[in-house]
C-alpha positions as CSV (number, residue, x, y, z in Angstrom):
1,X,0.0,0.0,0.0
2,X,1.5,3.7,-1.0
3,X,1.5,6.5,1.5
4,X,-2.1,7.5,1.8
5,X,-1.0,11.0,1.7
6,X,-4.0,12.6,1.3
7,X,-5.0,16.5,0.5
8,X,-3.6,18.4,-0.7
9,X,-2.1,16.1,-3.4
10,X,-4.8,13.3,-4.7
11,X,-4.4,9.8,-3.8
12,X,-4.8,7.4,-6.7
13,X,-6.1,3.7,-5.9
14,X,-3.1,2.2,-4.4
15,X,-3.2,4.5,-1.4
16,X,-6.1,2.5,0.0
17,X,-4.2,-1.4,-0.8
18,X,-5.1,-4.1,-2.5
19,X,-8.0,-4.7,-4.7
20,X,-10.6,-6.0,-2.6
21,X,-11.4,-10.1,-2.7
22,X,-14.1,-12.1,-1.4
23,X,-13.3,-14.7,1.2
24,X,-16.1,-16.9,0.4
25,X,-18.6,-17.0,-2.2
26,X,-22.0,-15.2,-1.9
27,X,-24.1,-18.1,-1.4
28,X,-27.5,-16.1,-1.1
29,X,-28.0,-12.4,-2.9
30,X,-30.4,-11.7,-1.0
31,X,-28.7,-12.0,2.5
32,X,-25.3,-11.4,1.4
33,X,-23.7,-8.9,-0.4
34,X,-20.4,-9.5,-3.1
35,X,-17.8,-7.3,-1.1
36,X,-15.6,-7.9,-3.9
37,X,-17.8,-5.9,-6.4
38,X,-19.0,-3.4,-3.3
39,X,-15.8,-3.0,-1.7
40,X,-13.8,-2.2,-5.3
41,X,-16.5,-0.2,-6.8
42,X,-16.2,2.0,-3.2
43,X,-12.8,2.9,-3.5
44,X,-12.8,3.7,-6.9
45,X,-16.1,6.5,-6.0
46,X,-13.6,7.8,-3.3
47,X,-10.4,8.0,-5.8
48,X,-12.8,9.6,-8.7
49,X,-14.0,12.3,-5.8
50,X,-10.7,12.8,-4.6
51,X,-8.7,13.3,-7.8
52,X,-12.1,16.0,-9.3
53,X,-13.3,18.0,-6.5
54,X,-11.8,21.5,-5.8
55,X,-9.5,21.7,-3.4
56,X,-10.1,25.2,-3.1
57,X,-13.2,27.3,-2.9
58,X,-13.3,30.9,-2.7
59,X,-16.3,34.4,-2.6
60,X,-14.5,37.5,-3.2
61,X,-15.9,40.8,-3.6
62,X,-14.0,43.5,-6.1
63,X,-14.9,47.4,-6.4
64,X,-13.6,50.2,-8.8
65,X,-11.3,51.2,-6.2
66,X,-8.1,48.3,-6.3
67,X,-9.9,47.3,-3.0
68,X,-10.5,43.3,-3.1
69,X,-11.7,41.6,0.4
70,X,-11.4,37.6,1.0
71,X,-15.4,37.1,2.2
72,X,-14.8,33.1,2.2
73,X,-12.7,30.6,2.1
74,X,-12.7,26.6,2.3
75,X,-9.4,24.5,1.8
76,X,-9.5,21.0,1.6
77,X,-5.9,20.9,3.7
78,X,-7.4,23.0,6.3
79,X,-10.0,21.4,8.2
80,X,-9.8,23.5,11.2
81,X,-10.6,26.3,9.6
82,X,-7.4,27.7,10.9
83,X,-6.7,31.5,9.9
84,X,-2.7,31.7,10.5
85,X,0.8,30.1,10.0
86,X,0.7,28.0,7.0
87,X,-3.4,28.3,7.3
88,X,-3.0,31.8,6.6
89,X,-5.6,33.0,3.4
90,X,-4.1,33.5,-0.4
91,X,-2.8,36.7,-1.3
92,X,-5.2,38.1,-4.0
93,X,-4.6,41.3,-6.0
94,X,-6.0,43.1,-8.8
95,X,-2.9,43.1,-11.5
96,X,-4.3,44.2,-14.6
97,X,-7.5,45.1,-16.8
98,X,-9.7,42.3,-15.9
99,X,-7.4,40.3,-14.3
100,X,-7.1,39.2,-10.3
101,X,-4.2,36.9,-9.1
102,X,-4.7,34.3,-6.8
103,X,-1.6,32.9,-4.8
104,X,-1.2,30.6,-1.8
105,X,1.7,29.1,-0.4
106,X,4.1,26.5,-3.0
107,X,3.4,24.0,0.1
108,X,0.8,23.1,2.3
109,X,0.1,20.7,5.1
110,X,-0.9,17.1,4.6
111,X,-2.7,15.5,7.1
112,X,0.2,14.5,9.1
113,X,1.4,18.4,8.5
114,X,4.4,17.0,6.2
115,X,4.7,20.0,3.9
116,X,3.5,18.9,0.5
117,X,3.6,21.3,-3.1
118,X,0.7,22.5,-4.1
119,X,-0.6,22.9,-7.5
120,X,-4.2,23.9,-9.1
121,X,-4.7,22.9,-12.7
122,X,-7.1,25.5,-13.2
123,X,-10.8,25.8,-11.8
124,X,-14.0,27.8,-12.5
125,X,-14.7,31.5,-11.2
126,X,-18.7,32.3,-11.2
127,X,-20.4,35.6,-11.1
128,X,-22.7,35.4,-8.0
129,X,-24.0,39.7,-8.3
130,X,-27.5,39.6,-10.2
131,X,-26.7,43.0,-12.1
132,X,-27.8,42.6,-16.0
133,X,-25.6,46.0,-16.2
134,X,-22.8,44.0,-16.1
135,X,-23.2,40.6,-17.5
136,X,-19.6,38.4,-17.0
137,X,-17.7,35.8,-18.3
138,X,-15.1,34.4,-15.6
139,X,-12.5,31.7,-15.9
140,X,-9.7,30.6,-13.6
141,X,-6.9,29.7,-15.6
142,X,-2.8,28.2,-14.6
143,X,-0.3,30.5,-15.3
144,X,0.4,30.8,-19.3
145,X,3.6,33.1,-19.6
146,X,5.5,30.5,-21.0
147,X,3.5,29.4,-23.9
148,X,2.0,26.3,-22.1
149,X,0.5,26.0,-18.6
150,X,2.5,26.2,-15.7
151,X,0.8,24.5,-12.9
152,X,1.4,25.8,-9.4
153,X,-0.1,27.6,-6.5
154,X,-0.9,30.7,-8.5
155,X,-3.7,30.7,-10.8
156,X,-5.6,33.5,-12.7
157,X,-9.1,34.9,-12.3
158,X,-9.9,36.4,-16.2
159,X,-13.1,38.3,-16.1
160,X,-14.5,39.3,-20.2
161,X,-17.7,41.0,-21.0
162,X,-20.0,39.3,-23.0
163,X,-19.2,41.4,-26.2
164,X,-15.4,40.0,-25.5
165,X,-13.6,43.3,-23.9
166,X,-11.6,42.6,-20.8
167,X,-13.9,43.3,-17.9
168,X,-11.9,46.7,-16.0
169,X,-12.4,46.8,-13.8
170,X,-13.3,43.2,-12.7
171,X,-16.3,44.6,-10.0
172,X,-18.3,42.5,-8.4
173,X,-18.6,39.4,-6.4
174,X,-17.4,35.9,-7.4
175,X,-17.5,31.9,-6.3
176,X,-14.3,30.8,-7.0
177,X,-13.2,27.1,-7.2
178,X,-9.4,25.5,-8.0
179,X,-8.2,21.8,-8.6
């Protein structure tokens, strides 16, 4: 069995040991179940959650003014909700035209609080303001300075009106989730 590591990096199938095997045959369906079947198809749910849910989620509210205030945040590596230390909340800034980056630290805690790297592959950033004055496109994307993406602990919030110009500034108040 490999080192069921946990969040923030995903643990794939080995993490939780063997495949599954009955002991005995099921000699009655309708008193017994096939743990085989059960127990297999169970840890594969788990792994498929694991390796697809966000690891981050995020509400921020944006004005005019470069002002940008955290309202929420959830962490999949913080389940204390802890506020400091290597808890502390992303720095996130306003650095162009329709643009806000989001950084947290290159590693976090695992659940034994090893250090671990973190990296978000991208995620989804969703207008929540109900304001048909500015109607919003959002998308979190990796870091593409270098021609391809370059996955780490700083992603991208790109905000575009719906006639394509850059949203500037980006106002209003987004759900933000990274994996």
């Amino acid at each position: 069995m490999s080192d069921p590591i946990g969040f923030p990096l995903r643990p794939l199938r080995d993490a939780f040991g063997p495949q599954i095997q009955n002991r005995y045959p099921v000699r009655n369906p309708k008193y017994e179940t096939d743990g085989e079947t059960i127990g297999n198809m169970m840890f594969g749910q788990i792994v498929g959650s694991g390796l697809t849910a966000a690891l981050v989620w995020l509400v921020i509210k944006t004005t005019a003014t470069p002002s940008i205030t955290l309202i929420s945040r959830d962490e999949a590596w913080n389940i204390y909700a802890n506020v400091a230390g290597e808890y502390a909340p992303p720095t996130v800034t306003r650095t162009s035209a329709g643009v806000i980056d989001i950084t947290y630290p290159a590693q976090v805690p695992d659940f034994k609080g090893v250090p671990r790297a973190l990296t978000f592959k991208g995620g989804g950033a969703f207008y929540l303001d109900d304001d048909a004055t500015h109607p919003l496109i959002a998308r979190v994307i990796p870091d593409m300075s270098g021609g391809t993406p370059a996955f780490s602990s700083h992603v991208k919030v790109r905000g575009w009106q719906l006639n394509g110009a850059a949203q500037n500034p980006l106002d209003g108040t987004f759900l933000i989730g990274l994996v």
